[in-house]
C-alpha positions in Angstrom: 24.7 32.2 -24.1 22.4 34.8 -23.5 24.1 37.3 -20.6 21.5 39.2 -18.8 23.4 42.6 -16.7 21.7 42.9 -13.6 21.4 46.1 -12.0 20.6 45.4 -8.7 17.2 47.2 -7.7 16.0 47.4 -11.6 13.5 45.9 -13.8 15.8 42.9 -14.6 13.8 40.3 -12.8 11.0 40.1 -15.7 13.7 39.5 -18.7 15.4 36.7 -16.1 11.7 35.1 -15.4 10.6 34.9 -19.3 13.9 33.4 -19.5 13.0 30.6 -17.0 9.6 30.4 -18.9 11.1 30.3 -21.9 14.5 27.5 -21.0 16.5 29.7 -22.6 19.8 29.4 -21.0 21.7 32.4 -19.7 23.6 34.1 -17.4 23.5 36.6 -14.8 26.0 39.6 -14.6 25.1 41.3 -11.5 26.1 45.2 -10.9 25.8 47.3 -7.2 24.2 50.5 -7.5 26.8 53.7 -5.9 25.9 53.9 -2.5 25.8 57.1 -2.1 23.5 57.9 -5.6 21.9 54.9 -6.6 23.6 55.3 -9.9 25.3 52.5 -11.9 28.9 51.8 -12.2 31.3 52.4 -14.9 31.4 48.5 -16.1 27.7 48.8 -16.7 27.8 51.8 -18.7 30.6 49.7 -21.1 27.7 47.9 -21.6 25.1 50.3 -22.3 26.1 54.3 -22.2 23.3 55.6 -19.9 23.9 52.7 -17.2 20.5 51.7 -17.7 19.2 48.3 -16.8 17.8 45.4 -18.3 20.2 44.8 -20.7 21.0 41.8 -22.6 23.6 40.4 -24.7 23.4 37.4 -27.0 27.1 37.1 -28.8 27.5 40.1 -30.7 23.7 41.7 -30.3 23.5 44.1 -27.5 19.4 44.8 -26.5 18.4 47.3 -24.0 14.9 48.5 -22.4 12.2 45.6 -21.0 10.1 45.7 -24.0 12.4 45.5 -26.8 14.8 42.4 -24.5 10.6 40.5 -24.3 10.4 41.0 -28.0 14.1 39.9 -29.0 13.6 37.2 -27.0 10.0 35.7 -28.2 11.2 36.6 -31.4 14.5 34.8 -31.7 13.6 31.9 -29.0 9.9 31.3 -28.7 8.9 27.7 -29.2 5.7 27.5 -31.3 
């Protein structure tokens, strides 16, 4: 199952919509910004080094950045 890790306050919401779109099933692996920067936490940044979000995960593939998660996903999912 696809895990999508949710920076709260990101640009997660348009990978989790195409998913909806798309049916794809998934999950949602929500993460709170540092109060006091606005940065994200250490368990993000296991997922991805610079703490950045969207991020995916689909098993053992690990995709990062809006444009390349959209792409992945039509890709690998897309009905025709």
């Amino acid at each position: 199952m696809i895990v999508v890790h949710h920076l709260l306050v990101s640009q997660s919401e348009r990978v989790i919509w195409l998913l909806e779109e798309l049916e794809i099933p998934y999950r949602i692996q929500p993460y709170q910004r540092d109060r006091k920067t606005q940065l994200a936490p250490p368990e993000l940044k296991q997922v991805h080094p610079l703490g950045k979000s969207p991020v995916i995960t689909d098993g053992e593939i690990t995709v990062a950045e809006s444009g390349a998660i959209i792409e992945y996903l039509l890709w690998n999912y897309a009905r025709d």
